[in-house]
Every structure is written in structure tokens, then in C-alpha cells.
N, C-alpha and C positions, 0 to 999 in steps of 0.2 A: 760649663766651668772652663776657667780660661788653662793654657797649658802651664804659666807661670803656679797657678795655683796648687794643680797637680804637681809639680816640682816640690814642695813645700807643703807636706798635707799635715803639719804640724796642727795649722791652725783647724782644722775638719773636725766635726764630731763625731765621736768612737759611736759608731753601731753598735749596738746589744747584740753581741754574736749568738746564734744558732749553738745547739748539742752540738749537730752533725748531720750527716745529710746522706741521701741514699747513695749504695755505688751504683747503681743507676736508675734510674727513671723508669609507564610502557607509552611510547609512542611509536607510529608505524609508520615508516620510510620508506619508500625506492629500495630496491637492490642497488650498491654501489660498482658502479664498471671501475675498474683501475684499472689502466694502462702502462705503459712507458712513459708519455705523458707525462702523467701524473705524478708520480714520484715520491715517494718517502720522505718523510719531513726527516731531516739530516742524516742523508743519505750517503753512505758508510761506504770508501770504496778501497779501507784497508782490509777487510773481511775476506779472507779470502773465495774466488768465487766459488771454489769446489765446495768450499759448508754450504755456501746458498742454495746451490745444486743439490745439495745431498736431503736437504731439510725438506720442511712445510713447501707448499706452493704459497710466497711472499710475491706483493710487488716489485720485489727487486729481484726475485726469481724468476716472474712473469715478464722483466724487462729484458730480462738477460736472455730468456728461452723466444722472447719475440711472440708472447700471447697479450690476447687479452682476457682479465679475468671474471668473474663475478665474485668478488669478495662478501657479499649480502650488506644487508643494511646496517650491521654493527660497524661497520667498515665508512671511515669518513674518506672520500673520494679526493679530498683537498691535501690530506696532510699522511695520507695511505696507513693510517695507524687506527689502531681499537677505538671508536666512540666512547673510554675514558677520559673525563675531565682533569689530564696529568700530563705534564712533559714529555712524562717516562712511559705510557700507553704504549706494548708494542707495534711490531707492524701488524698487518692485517695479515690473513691466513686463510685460505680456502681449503675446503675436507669435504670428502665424497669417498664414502668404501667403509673396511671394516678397519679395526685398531690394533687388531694383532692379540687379543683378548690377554693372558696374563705373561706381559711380555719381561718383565724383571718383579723383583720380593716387592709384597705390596702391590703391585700394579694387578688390578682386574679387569673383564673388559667393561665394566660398568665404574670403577672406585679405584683411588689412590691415596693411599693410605698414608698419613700423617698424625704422627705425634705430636703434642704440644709438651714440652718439657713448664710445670710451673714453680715455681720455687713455694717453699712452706715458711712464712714468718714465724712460726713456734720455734724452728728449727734452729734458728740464729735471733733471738730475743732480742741482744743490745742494737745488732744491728737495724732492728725493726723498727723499735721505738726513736732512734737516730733518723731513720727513714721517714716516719709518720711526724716526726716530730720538723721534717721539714716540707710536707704538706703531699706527701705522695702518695696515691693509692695503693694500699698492697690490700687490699676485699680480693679474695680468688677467686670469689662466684661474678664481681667485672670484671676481671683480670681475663677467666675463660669466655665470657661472654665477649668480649669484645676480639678476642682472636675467633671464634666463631662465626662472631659476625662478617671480618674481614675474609674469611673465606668464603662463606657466604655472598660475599661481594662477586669475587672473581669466579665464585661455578658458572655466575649468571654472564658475567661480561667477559670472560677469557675463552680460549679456545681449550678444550683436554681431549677431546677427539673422542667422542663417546661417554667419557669419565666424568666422573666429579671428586674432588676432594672429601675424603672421610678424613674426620681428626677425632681422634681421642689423646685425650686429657693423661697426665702421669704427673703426681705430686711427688714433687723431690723427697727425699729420702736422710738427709743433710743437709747441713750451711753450706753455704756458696764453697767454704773455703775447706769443705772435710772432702777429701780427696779420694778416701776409701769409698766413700761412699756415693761420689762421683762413680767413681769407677764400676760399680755394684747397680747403681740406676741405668749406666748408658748399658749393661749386659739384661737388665731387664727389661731394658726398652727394644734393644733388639731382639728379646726372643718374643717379642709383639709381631715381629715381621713388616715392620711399615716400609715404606718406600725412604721417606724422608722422616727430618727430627726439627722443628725448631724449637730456641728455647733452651737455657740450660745451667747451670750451676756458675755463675756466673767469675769465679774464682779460681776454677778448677776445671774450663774449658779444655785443655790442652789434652785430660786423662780422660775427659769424658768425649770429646769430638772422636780422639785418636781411636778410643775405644768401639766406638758406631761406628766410624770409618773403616776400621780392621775388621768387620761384619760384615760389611756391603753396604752399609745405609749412610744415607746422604744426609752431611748435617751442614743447615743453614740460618745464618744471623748470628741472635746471640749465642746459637748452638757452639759457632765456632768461634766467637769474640774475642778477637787479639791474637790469634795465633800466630805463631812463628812462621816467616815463611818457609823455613826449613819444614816443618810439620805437615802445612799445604799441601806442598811440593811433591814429599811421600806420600800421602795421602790420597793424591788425584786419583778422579776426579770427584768427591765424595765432600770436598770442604769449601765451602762461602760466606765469605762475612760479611755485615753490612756495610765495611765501613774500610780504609784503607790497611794492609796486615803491620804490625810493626814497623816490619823495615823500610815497607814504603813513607812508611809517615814520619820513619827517622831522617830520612833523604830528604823529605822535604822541608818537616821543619829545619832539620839543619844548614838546608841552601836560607830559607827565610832569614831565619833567625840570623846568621850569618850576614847578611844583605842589610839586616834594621838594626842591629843592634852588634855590631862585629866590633875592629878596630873602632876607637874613640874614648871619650869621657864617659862614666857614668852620671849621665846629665839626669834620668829621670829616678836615681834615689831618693830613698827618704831622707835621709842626710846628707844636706847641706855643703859639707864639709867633703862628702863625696862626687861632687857634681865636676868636678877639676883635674877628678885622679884618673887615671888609663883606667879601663876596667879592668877585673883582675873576676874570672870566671871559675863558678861550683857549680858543680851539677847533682842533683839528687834526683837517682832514678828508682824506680818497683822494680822488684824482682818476689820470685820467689825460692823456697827454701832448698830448692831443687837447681836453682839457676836458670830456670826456664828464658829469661829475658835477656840473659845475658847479650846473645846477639843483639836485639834490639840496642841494647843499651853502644854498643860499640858500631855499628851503624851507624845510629847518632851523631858518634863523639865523632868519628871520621867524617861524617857531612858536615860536623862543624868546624872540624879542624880545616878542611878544603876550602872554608869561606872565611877564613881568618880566627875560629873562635876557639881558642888551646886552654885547657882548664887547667888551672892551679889546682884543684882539689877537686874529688868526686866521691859520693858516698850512696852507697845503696839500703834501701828499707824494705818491709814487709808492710801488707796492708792487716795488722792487730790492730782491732780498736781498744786492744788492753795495755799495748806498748807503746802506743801510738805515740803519746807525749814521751816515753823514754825514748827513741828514736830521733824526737826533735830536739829535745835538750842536746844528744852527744852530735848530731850531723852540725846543727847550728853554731855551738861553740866552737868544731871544728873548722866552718868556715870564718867565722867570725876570727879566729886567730890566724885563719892563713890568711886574712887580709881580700877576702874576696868581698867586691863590687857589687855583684851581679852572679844569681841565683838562680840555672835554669831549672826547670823543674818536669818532669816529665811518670805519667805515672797515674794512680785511680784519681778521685775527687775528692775525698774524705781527708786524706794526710797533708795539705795546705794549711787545714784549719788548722791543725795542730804546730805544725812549723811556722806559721804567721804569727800565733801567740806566742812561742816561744821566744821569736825575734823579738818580741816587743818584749819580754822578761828581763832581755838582755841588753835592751838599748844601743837594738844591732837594728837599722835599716837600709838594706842595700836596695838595688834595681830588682826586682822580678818575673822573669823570666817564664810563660809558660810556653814548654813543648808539647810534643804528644802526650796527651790524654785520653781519659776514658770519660768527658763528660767534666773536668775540668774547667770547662769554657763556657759552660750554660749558669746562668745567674741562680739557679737554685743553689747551688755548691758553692758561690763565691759569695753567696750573701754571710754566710759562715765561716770565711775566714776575718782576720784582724782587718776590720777596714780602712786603719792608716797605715798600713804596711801594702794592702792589696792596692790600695790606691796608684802607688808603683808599681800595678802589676800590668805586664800586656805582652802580647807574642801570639802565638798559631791555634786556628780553632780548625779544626777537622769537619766540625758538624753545618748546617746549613744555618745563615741568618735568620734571627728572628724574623717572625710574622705573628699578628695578630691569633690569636689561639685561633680562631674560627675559621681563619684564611688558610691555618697548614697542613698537610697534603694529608697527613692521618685522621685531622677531623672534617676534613671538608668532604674528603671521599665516603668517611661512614656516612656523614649527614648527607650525601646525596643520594645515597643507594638506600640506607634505612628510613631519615627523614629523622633523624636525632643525634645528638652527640653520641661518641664510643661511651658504652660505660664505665672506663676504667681512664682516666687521667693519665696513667703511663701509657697513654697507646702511641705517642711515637717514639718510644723504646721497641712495643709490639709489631708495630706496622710494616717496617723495610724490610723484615725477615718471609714476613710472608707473602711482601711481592716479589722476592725476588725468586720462590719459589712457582708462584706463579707465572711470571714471566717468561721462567726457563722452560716450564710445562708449555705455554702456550707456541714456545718459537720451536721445541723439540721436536713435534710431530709425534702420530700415532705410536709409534711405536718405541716406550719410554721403558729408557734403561739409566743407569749412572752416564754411560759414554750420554746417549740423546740429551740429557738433561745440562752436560756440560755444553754441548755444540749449540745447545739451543741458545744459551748465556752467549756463548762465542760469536753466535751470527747477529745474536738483540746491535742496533746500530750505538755508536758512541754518542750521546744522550743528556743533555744539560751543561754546565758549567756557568750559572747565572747563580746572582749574589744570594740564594733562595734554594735554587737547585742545582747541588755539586753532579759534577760532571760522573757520570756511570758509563761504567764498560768494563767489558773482562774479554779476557783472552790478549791476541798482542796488536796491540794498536800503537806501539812506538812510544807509551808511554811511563812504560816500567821498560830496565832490561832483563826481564823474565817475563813470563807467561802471568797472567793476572786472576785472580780467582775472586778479587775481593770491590767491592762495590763502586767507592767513592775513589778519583781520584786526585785533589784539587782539596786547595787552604785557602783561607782567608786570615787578615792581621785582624785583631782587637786587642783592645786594655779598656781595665777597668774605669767605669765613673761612681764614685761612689756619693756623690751629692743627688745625682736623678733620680726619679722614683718612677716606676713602673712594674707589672706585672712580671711574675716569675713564670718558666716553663709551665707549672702547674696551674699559673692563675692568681696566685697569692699577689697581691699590691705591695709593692716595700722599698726601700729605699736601696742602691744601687741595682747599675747595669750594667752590661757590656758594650763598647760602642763599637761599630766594624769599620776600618778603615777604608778612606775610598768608596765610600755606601753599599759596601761588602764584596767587594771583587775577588774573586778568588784564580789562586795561579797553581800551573800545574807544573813538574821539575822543571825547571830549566828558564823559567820565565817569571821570577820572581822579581817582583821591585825593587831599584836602589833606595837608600834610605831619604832620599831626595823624593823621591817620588810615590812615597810608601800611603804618604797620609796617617802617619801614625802621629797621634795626640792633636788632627786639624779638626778640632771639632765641627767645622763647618760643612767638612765634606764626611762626614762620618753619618752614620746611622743606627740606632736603639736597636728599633722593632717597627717594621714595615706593615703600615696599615693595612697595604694590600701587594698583592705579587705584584713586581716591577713585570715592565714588560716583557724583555727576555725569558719570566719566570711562568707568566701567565697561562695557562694550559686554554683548550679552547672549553665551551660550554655547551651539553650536551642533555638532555632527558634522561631521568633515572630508566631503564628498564623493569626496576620494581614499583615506578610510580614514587620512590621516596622523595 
């Protein structure tokens, strides 16, 4: 669809919107020699060297100490990283001795004990039926089976030094968003005594992390999802999310966004009549009742104010799917009369739907704006809002570019290790949580405690940044100015197309998509595009959904160890 057209989506025909939508989703080798040589495929030389020293025997321990090693034959000798078929595969790690038997809670000299936090659909009905009704699995017996499985994966192919992952299961207790009862699960869960939590009330992470955290037990993914960095911070070392914390993803959407859509016209509204005028900027942020986000939200507005973007009016919401619409009617009339342009939006996935119809009640189309989100950016959730209003919609995706369902990294890895799909369709909401538990297990060394578990994340090398796979690393690599605890760190631009048709995260066929600008290049602070160079709305150089990993992305290809 040409850009002209997008300017003008008067003419497009209205989608049949969605209820509502979830808030979220043996072969035998050689012993491999590694050398100095050899070397680590992106080989890390901000790490400081005393964690290298302190850790696992790695090849970049081996380099530094001037050995050479026998890494065994999980160990690819080319690229010095685990025989996983992933990017992200740590380094490789040699072990010989004993493991220090029950060296922290949860830890045995045989088992490490894992929770899986699963949420109860009975619990929260509207939200369920919202969920199911936009093609999600919520089945708990896939839901457990397929975290299962993913563990499963990693006893066989990671290192634990003796150990292997035990998980047990714990059925929420409340909705996402009942806080008491948050609070009452994460105390139940630690009088389990596990080591780690993944997993977690997805609403009410803040009371429930903080809470595991204030115990001793490590919570990771969605255990900690969105937390404040302030929270983190306190918390160390005890909290990891999948995904970048607030405030980093305020900073950079707001250098972004600033950079594509700053000073200028509002050229890509829905009104015509708007295409001429200065933009004149609203922002509608989540919060909750508590003010939890508040920083976030001023993060934000400060990274945007730094790249020229100063808002005329700002209004914050709650994620009720019973207020939902009274929320949009009084935010929207009130931008609507302050004359705002252009609408950033930052905040869950479910509350667009509702503010995108209410614009159109009102005969209000401005530019729209997304920032940080929680899932916001994936075409299940945007198929559900108004789609001649969204049609104006584009800004910062946090999550990796489309691929082919088969090709991404959560089902390609179960169907190679089991030889089937995951059974549960949200498994890449499942999946980053539990590698990144495993990753940290494998680079810690025998003897696991919260500190080992953090150092272990700290020395993993800086690790991706392709249109497919956002760049990972924790600890301080110069890319936050603070200490890092959280997974991703790097955006990509997209806006919507709502004339294409293709499959949804889940598989569903339908009509719009997201296109990624630039065939998904993603930038980390400081290096963001001008609006010249952005590729925002070229649809030439843009891309859907990537048949298959681009180069950069491409992991190498390896033999199940299960035979799958």
C-alpha cells in the first residue's frame, strides 16, 4: 500500500474489530579442543576479567589463563559456544569435581528447584474469554507441558554441574490484577523453598516479585515483567526480565520517537486537515492505583522532551476491562479539545482497542503514536483496535521481528529437541524466561547461589542485535547508565498496514500487519535514526514476517541430542 494512501485511510475498509485480546501471549562427535585460537563467537572484552576468572572454566577463561581445554563434544570448536541451534547458546564450559552439594535454598547436589508460577483462567473470566476469543491458548495442562518441556531441553544441552532442573507447578490463586492475592501466592511459593520462580501474575508483578525477592528466591521473566528500575535495583540480585525494565525502554523509545516523528507536521494523520498543522502532542500512559509507573511514565516524557517532543496534555489510565471505554471517552475528549495531533501511547495491549473506537465516536483522527509497551506491537492486539484510526499508527516495538511461526526460536528449539511443536501456542511468552534461567545456571558454575546466578548473566557475552534477535546482556556493557538486569536491549520502528493479510503471532490468517522499518533493524540508545533515514512508511524497504532468519539471525545447525 502506497504511503499516499496510508495518509488518507478514509477510503480503507473498516475491519470487524476483535472483543479484546490477551495482555499477553544423539549423534557422537570428537571431544572439542578450544583454544585461544578459537575464540567465542562475539567475544566480550567489556566483561570484566576478574568475573571470567572467578567463574566456569570458559574459552575465554582458557584464553586469558593461556590453557588449552577439552570442552567435550557439546562444545562447537568454531564458534566456542553450546551445540544449540540459537544466537544466544552460551559459551562452552568445562567441569570436573564435585558441586558443593546444597550450596543456596533449592539448590541440591543432584536438583534445582524451580517453580513455575501458572495463572488460573477461572480466576479472571472476562479477561479469558477476551484472550480465547483472540486465538490464544490458555489449556494449563499445554501451558505446563510445554514449560516442562523447555526444561527438559536445557538438563540435556546446558551445563548445571551435577544438577538438573526440578520444576513444580503452582496455580495462581487470583487475577492478574488482585494484588492481595499476589502477595499471598509469592509467600506460598516461597515457603516451597525453590531456588528460582518463573512466571507470575502478570498485573501485579511488582508485589509479587518484591515479595520472592524479600525471601531469597530469584525471580525471572514474566515473574518480574516491567518492573521499575528502582525495584530491581533494591532487589539485587534476585530480579530479571525478559525484556528491557521501564526506564530503559522510556529512554529509548523517547530518543526514537523523538528522532521519526519530533518537531514537523502531523503528515501521517487521519485527518486531512491535520497533515499542515505543527504537531501538538498527548500522551496516555498505564499506571497503577498505587502509582507504580509513575517513574516510567516521567522517563519517558524527559527522553522526549530531550529530542524535541513537549506535550500539550497527558493523561494516565488503569488496565479495567470494565472502565475501559470510560477511560477512553474522558482521555480522548480531553485531547481532542486540547488540540492534540498526535497521540503517544505507551502502556498494556488491550486499552488501544478501546481509545481507537472511541476516536472514531468522535470524529477525532490524529497521528498515533506507539511507545513502550507490553505486546502492543504484535499483530494479535492490533488486529483489535479501530483499523482506520490504527492505520495511522506506528513507533517502537521492543519485541523481535516477525518470522515464520516454525522458524522462531521458541518453536524451532522444542521441535528440535522433542521432534514436535510446543503444546501450547503462547510458548514465546514461556520461552525467554526459562532461558534465561538456564543460561545464568550454565555460565554460574557449581556452586549456585543468587550472587553465582547473577555473575553468571554478567560474564554471558553481549549476544545478538539482528532484525530477528534483539541484542541480550546484562550487567554494564555501556549500554544503560546503570547496572542491567534485564534481557533486551535495542527497538526497532514499525506502523501499521492494514490492507495485508497474514498470519497472527498465534497462527490465525487475517487481515492487517505490522511492517518493520528498514527490514527490521534495530537500534540501541544513542543511535537511533533520523527521520530521513528511519524508513518509516518505505514500504519497499520494510518487511511483514521473515520467511526465514536473515543472516545475522541465523543460529548454526546442530543434531538433537534427544534424537528429536
Amino acid at each position: 500500500m502506497s504511503h499516499s494512501i496510508r495518509r488518507r485511510p478514509g477510503g480503507l475498509r473498516r475491519l470487524r474489530s476483535l472483543l479484546a485480546v490477551a495482555a499477553v501471549m544423539g549423534m557422537a562427535v570428537a571431544p572439542a579442543l578450544v583454544t585461544s585460537a578459537a575464540g567465542a563467537q562475539s567475544e566480550d572484552e567489556t566483561i570484566p576479567e576478574k568475573l571470567i576468572r572467578s567463574g566456569p572454566m570458559t574459552p575465554q577463561k582458557a584464553e586469558l589463563l593461556g590453557k588449552t581445554v577439552d570442552f567435550g563434544p557439546n562444545c562447537d570448536p568454531e564458534t566456542g559456544r553450546v551445540k544449540l541451534p540459537s544466537i544466544y547458546a552460551p559459551p562452552c564450559v568445562s567441569f570436573k569435581g564435585r558441586n558443593g552439594g546444597s550450596t543456596s535454598e533449592g539448590v541440591t547436589e543432584d536438583t534445582i528447584k524451580v517453580v513455575a508460577y501458572v495463572g488460573d483462567p477461572a480466576k479472571d473470566p472476562l479477561l479469558a474469554a477476551q484472550i480465547r476469543g483472540a486465538g490464544a491458548d490458555l489449556g494449563v495442562p499445554a501451558i505446563k507441558d510445554t514449560i516442562q518441556g523447555y526444561f527438559d531441553m536445557y538438563n540435556e544441552v546446558f551445563e548445571q554441574y551435577g544438577r538438573k532442573f526440578e520444576v513444580e507447578f503452582f496455580d495462581g490463586t487470583g487475577s492478574g490484577a488482585d494484588t492481595t492475592a499476589a502477595k499471598a501466592d509469592a509467600i506460598a511459593i516461597a515457603a516451597k523453598k525453590p531456588f528460582a520462580v518463573v512466571g507470575g501474575p502478570l498485573q501485579s508483578t511488582a508485589v509479587f516479585a518484591d515479595e520472592l525477592a524479600s525471601r531469597g528466591v530469584v525471580c525471572v521473566g514474566n515473574c518480574a515483567l516491567a518492573l521499575p528500575q528502582e525495584i530491581i535495583d533494591e532487589q539485587a540480585p534476585y530480579l530479571y526480565s525478559n525484556g528491557p525494565s521501564p526506564e530503559e525502554a522510556g529512554r529509548l523509545a523517547g530518543e526514537l520517537i523523538g528522532k521519526i516523528a519530533g518537531r514537523g507536521t502531523a503528515e501521517y494523520a487521519g485527518d486531512p486537515d491535520l497533515h499542515d498543522k505543527k504537531r501538538v502532542f498527548g500522551l496516555a500512559h498505564y499506571d497503577t492505583p498505587d502509582g507504580q509507573y509513575e517513574g516510567l511514565f516521567k522517563t519517558f516524557r524527559d527522553a522526549l522532551a530531550k529530542h524535541g517532543v513537549k506535550l500539550k496534555s497527558e493523561s494516565s489510565f488503569f488496565l479495567d476491562p470494565n472502565r475501559s471505554q470510560e477511560y477512553a471517552r474522558t482521555i480522548i475528549t480531553k485531547f481532542k479539545d486540547a488540540g492534540v495531533t498526535t497521540v503517544i501511547y505507551t502502556g498494556d495491549p488491550l486499552t488501544p482497542a478501546s481509545f481507537t473506537t472511541e476516536a472514531t465516536k468522535q470524529d477525532y483522527s490524529p497521528e498515533w503514536v506507539l511507545g513502550p509497551s507490553v505486546l502492543g506491537d504484535t499483530t494479535i492486539f492490533a488486529r483489535t483496535y479501530d483499523q482506520e484510526q490504527w492505520a495511522n499508527g506506528f513507533g517502537v516495538s521492543l519485541i523481535p521481528a516477525r518470522l515464520e511461526e516454525a522458524e522462531t526460536e521458541a518453536v524451532r528449539l522444542y521441535d528440535w529437541f522433542h521432534g514436535e511443536e510446543p503444546p501450547s501456542n503462547t510458548r514465546g511468552v514461556i520461552h525467554p524466561g526459562i532461558d534465561i534461567v538456564a543460561r545464568a545456571v550454565h555460565m554460574a558454575g557449581p556452586k549456585l547461589t543468587p550472587k553465582a546466578f547473577r555473575d553468571g548473566l554478567f560474564r554471558y557475552p553481549v549476544t545478538g542485535g539482528g532484525a530477528t534477535t534483539p541484542q541480550s546482556s546484562f550487567g554494564k556493557h555501556g549500554f544503560w547508565p546503570f547496572t542491567d538486569y534485564n534481557n533486551w536491549d535495542d527497538a526497532a520502528l514499525i506502523w501499521w498496514d492494514p490492507a495485508l493479510t497474514g498470519k497472527s503471532e498465534v497462527g490465525d490468517e487475517g487481515q492487517g500487519v505490522y511492517r518493520y522499518a528498514n527490514q527490521g533493524k534495530r537500534y540501541t540508545l544513542g543511535t537511533g535514526p533520523t527521520k530521513a533515514d528511519s524508513g518509516l512508511f518505505e514500504d519497499s524497504t520494510s518487511v511483514t514476517i521473515f520467511e526465514q532468519s536473515p543472516p545475522e539471525s541465523t543460529p548454526p545447525d546442530y543434531p538433537s541430542p534427544a534424537g528429536g
